[in-house]
N, C-alpha and C positions, 0 to 999 in steps of 0.2 A: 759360192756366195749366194744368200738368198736374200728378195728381195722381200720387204716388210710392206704391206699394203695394210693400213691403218685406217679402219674404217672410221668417218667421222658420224657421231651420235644425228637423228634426225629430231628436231624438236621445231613438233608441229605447234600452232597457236591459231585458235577460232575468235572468231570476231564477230558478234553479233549483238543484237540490241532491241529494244521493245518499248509499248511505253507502261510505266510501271505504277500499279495501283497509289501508292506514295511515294513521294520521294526521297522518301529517310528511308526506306527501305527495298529487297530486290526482289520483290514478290511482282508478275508481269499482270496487269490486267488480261491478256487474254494470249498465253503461250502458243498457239495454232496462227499467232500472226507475228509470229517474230519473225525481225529480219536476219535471216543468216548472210553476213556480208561476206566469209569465204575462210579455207583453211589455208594460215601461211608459213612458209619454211622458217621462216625466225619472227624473232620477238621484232624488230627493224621493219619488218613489212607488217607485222600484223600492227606497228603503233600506226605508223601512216595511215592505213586503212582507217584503225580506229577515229584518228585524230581526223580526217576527212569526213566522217559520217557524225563525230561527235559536233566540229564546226558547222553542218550544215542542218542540225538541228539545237543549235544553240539556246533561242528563243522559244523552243518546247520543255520547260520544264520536267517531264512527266518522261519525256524520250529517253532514255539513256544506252549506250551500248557497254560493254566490256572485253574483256580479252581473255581466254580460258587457255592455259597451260596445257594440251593436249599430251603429250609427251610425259607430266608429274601424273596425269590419268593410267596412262597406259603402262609405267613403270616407277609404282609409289616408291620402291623402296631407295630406288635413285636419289 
């Protein structure tokens, strides 16, 4: 009898943010000072993250962070 060891997919998600020339759009005033808030094993940790750093600059318009599917990077065809 052999034993099946199924590996589970690893899908990574970056979490980072800046403040952004306009706010209609995602173009950064100045890319060399974005905050990279960190890289996490699912989408679950990386919204926390996000939703923690989006609350706490709420009242900066111009602030915004996002959440990058690292994983649809690294195997588009997926």
């Amino acid at each position: 009898m052999t034993d099946h060891v199924y590996e589970s997919k690893q899908y990574l998600h970056l979490v980072f943010g800046g403040r952004l020339k306009d706010v209609q759009g995602v173009e950064f005033q100045d890319p060399s000072s974005l905050d990279i808030v960190g890289i996490y094993p699912s989408y679950a940790e990386a919204h926390r993250a996000w939703e923690e750093k989006a609350r706490a600059t709420i009242d900066d318009a111009e602030m915004r962070y996002f959440i990058v599917h690292i994983h649809r990077l690294l195997e588009p065809e997926d």
